[in-house]
TIVEX-694534 format. One record per residue: residue number from 1; residue in one letter; z, x, y of N, C-alpha, C in turn. Coordinates in steps of 0.1 Angstrom, whole numbers, plus 5000, padded with zeros to 4 digits. Layout:
@pos:NUM	code:A	n.zz:Z	n.xx:X	n.yy:Y	ca.zz:Z	ca.xx:X	ca.yy:Y	c.zz:Z	c.xx:X	c.yy:Y .
...
//
This chain:
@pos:1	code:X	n.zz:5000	n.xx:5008	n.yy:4988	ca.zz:5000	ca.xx:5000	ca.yy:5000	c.zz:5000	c.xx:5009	c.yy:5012 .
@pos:2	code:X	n.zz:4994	n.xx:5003	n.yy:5025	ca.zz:4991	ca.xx:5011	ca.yy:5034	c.zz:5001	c.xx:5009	c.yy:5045 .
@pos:3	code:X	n.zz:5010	n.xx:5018	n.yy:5049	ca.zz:5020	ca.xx:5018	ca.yy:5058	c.zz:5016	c.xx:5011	c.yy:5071 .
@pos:4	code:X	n.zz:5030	n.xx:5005	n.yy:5079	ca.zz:5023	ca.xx:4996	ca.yy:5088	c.zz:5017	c.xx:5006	c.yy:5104 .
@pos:5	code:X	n.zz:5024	n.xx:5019	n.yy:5106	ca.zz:5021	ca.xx:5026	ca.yy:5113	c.zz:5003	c.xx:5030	c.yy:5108 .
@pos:6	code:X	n.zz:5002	n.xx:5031	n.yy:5097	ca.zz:4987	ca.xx:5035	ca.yy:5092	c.zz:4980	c.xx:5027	c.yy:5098 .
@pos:7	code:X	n.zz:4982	n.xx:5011	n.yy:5093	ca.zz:4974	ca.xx:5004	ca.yy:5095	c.zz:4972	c.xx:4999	c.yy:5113 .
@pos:8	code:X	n.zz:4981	n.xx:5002	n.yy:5120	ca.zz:4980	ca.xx:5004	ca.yy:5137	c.zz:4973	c.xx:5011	c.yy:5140 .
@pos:9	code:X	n.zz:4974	n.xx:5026	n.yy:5132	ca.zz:4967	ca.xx:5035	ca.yy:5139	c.zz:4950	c.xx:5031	c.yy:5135 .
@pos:10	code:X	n.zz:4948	n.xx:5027	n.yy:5123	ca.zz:4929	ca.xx:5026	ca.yy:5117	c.zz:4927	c.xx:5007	c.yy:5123 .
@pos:11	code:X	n.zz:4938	n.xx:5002	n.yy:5129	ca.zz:4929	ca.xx:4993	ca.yy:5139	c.zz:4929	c.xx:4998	c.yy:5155 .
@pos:12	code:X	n.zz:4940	n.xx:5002	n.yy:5161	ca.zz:4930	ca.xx:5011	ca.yy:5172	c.zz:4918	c.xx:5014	c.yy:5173 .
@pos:13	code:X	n.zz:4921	n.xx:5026	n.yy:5160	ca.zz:4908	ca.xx:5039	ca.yy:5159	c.zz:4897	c.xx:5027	c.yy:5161 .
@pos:14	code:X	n.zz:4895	n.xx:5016	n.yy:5152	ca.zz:4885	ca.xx:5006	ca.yy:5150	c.zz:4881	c.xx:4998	c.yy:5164 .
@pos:15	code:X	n.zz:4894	n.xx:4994	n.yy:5167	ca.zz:4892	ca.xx:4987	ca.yy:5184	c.zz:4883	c.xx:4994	c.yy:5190 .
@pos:16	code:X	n.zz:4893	n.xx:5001	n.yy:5195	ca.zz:4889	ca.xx:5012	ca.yy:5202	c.zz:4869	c.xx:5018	c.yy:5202 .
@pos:17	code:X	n.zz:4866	n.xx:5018	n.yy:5188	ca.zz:4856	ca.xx:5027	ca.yy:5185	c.zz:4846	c.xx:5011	c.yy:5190 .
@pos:18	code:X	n.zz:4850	n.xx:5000	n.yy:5187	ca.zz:4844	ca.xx:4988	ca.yy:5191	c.zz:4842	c.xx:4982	c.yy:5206 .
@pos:19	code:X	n.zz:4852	n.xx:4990	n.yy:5211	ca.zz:4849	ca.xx:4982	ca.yy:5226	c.zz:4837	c.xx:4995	c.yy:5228 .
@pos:20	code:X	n.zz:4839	n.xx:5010	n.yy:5229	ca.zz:4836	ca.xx:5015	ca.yy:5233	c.zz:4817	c.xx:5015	c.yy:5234 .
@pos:21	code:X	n.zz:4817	n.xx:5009	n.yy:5215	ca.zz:4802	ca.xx:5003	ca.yy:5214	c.zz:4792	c.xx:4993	c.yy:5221 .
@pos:22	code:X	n.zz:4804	n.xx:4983	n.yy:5227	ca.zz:4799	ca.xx:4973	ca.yy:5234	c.zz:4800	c.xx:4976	c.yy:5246 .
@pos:23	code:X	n.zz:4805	n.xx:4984	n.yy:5254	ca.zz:4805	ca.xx:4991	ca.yy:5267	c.zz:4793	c.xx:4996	c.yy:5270 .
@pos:24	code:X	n.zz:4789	n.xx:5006	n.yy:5257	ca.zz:4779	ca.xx:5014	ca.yy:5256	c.zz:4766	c.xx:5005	c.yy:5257 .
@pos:25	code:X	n.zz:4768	n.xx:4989	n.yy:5252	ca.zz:4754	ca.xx:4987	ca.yy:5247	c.zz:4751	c.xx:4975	c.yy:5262 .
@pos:26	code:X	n.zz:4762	n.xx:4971	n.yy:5269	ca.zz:4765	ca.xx:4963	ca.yy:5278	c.zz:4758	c.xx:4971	c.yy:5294 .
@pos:27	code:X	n.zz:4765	n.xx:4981	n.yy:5297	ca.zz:4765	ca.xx:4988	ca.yy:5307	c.zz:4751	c.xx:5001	c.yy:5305 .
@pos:28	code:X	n.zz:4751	n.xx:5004	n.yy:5291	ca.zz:4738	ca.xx:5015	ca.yy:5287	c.zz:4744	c.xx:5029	c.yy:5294 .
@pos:29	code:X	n.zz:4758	n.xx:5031	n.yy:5289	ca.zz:4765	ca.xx:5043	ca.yy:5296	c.zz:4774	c.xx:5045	c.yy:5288 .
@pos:30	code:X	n.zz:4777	n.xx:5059	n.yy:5284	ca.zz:4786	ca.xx:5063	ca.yy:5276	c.zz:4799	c.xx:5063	c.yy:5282 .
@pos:31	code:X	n.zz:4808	n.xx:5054	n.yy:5276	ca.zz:4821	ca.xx:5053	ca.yy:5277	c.zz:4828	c.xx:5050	c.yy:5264 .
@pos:32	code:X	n.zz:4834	n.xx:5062	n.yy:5260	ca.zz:4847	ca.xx:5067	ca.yy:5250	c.zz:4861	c.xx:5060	c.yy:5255 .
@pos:33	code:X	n.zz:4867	n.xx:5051	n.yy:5249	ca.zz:4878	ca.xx:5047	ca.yy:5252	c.zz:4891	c.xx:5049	c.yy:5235 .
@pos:34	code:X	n.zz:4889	n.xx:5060	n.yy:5232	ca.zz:4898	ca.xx:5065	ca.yy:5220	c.zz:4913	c.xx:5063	c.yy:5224 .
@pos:35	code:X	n.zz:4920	n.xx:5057	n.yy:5216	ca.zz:4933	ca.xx:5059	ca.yy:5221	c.zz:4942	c.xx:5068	c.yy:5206 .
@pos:36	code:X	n.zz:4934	n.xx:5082	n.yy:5208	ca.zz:4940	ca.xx:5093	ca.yy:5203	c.zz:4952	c.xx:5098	c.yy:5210 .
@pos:37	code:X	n.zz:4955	n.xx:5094	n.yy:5221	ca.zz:4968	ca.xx:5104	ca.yy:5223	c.zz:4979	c.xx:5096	c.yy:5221 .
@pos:38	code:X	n.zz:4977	n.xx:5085	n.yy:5214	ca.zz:4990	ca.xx:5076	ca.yy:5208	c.zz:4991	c.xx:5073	c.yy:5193 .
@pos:39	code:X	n.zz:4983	n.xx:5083	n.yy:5188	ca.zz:4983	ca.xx:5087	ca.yy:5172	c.zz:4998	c.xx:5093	c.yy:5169 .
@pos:40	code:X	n.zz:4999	n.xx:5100	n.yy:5173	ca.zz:5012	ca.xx:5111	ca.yy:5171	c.zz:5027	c.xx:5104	c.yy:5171 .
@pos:41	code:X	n.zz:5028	n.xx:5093	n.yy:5183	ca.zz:5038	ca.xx:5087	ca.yy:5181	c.zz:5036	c.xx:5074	c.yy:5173 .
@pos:42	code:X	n.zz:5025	n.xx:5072	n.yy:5166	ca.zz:5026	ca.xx:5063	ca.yy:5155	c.zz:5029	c.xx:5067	c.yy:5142 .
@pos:43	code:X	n.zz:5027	n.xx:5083	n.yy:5140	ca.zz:5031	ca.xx:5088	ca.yy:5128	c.zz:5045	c.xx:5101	c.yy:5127 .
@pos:44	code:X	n.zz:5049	n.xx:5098	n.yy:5141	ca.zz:5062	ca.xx:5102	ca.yy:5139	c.zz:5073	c.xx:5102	c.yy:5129 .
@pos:45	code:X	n.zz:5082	n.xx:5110	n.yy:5124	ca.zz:5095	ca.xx:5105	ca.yy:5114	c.zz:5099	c.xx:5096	c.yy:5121 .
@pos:46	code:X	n.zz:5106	n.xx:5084	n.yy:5115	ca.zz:5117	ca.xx:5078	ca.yy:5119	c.zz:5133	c.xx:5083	c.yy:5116 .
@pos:47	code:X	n.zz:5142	n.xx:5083	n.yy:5123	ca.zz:5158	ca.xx:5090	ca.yy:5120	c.zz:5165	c.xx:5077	c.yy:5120 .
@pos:48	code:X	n.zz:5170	n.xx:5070	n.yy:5109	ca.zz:5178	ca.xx:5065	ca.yy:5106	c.zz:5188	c.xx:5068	c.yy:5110 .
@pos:49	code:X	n.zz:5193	n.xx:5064	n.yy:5125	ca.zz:5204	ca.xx:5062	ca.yy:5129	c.zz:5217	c.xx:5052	c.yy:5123 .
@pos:50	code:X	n.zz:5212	n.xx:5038	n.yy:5120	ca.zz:5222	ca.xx:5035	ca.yy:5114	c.zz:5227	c.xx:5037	c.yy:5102 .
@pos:51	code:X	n.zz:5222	n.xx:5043	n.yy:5089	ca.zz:5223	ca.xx:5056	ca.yy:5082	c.zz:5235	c.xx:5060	c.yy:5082 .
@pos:52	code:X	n.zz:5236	n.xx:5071	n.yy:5090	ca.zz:5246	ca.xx:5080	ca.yy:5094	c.zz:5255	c.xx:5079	c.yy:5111 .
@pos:53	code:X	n.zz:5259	n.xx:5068	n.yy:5111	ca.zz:5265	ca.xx:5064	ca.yy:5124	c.zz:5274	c.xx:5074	c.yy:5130 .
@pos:54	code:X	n.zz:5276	n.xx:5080	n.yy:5142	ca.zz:5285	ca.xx:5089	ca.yy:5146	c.zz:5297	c.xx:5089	c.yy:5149 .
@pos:55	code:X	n.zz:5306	n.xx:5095	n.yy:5146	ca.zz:5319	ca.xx:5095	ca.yy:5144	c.zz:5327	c.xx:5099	c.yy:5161 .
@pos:56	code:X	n.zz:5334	n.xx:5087	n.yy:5164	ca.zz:5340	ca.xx:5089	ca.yy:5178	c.zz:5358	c.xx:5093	c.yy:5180 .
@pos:57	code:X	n.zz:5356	n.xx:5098	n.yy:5186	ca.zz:5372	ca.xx:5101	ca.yy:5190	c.zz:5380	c.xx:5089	c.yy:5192 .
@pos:58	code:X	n.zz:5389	n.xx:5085	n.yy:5193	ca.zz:5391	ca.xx:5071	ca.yy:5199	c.zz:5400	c.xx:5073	c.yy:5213 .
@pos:59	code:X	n.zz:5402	n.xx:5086	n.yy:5215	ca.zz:5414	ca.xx:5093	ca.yy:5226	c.zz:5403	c.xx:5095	c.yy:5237 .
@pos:60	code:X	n.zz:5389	n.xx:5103	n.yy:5235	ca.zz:5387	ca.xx:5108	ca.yy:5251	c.zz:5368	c.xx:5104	c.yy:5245 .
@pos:61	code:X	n.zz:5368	n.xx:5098	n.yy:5234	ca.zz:5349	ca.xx:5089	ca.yy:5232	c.zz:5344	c.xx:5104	c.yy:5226 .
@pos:62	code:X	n.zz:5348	n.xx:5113	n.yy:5224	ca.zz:5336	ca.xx:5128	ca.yy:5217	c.zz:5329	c.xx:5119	c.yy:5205 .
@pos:63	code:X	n.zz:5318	n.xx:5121	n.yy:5202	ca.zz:5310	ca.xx:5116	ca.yy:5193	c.zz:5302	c.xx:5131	c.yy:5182 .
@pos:64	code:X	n.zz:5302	n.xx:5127	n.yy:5172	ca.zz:5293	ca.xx:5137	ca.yy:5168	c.zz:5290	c.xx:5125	c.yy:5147 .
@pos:65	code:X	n.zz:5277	n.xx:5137	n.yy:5148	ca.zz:5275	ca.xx:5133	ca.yy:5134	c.zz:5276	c.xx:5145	c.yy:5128 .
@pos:66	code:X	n.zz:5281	n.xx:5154	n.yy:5129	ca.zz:5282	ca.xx:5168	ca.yy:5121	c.zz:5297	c.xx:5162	c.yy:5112 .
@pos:67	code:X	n.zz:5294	n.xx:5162	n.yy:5097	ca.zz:5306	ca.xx:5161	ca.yy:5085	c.zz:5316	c.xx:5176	c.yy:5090 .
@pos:68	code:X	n.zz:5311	n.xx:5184	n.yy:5094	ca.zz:5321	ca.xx:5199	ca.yy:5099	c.zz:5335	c.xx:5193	c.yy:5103 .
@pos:69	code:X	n.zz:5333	n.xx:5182	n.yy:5116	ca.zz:5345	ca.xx:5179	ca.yy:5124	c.zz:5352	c.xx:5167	c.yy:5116 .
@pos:70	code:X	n.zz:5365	n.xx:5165	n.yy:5114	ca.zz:5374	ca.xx:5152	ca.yy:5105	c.zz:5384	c.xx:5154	c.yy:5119 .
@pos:71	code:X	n.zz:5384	n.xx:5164	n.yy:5129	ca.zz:5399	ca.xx:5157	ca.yy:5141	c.zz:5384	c.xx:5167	c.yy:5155 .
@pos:72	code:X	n.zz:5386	n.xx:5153	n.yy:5166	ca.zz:5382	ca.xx:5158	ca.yy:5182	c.zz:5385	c.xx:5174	c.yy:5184 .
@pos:73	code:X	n.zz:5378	n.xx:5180	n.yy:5186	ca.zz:5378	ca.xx:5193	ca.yy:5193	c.zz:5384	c.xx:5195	c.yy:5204 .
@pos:74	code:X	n.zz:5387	n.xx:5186	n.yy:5213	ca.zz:5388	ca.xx:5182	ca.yy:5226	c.zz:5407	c.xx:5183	c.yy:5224 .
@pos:75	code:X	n.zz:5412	n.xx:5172	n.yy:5218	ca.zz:5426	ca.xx:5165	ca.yy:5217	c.zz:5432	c.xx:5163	c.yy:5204 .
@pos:76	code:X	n.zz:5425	n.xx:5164	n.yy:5193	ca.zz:5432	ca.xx:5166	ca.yy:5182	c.zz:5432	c.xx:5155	c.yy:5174 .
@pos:77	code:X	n.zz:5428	n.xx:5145	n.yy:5180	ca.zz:5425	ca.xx:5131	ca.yy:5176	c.zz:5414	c.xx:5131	c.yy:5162 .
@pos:78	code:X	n.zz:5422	n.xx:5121	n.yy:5153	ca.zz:5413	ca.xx:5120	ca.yy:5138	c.zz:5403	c.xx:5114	c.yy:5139 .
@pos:79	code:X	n.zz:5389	n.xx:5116	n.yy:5140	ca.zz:5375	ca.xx:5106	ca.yy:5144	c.zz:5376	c.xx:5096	c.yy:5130 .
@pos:80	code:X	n.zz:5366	n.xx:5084	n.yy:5139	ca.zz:5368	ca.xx:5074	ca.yy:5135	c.zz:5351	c.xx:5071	c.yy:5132 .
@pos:81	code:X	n.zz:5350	n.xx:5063	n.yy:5122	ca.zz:5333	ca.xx:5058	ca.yy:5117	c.zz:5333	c.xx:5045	c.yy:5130 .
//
């Protein structure tokens, strides 16, 4: 099955390649309307943030998702999920 970011990107590519044909055949002038520079953030990773939710101080708000820290660096305070 074809991911939904895939399938965004190969109907652009298609839009896109379609207006630009009928521009071309309308006007009789080459006009490229590619919307390649919004490729990249269609196939970006996604980061599952709620996943791994960050752990806050409850004394002065420090946040972190690093397992390293179990008490605030700051106050000594035991972080909380």
């Amino acid at each position: 099955m074809v991911g939904s970011r895939t399938l965004t990107a190969a109907v652009g590519l298609v839009g896109s390649l379609l207006v630009s044909v009928a521009l071309w055949w309308y006007f009789e002038t080459f006009v490229f309307l590619l919307f390649l520079p919004f490729v990249p953030f269609l196939f970006r990773e996604v980061r599952s943030d709620d996943a791994d939710p960050p752990r806050t101080c409850p004394e002065c708000e420090f946040r972190t998702r690093n397992d390293a820290y179990d008490y605030c660096p700051r106050d000594g305070a035991r972080l909380e999920r």
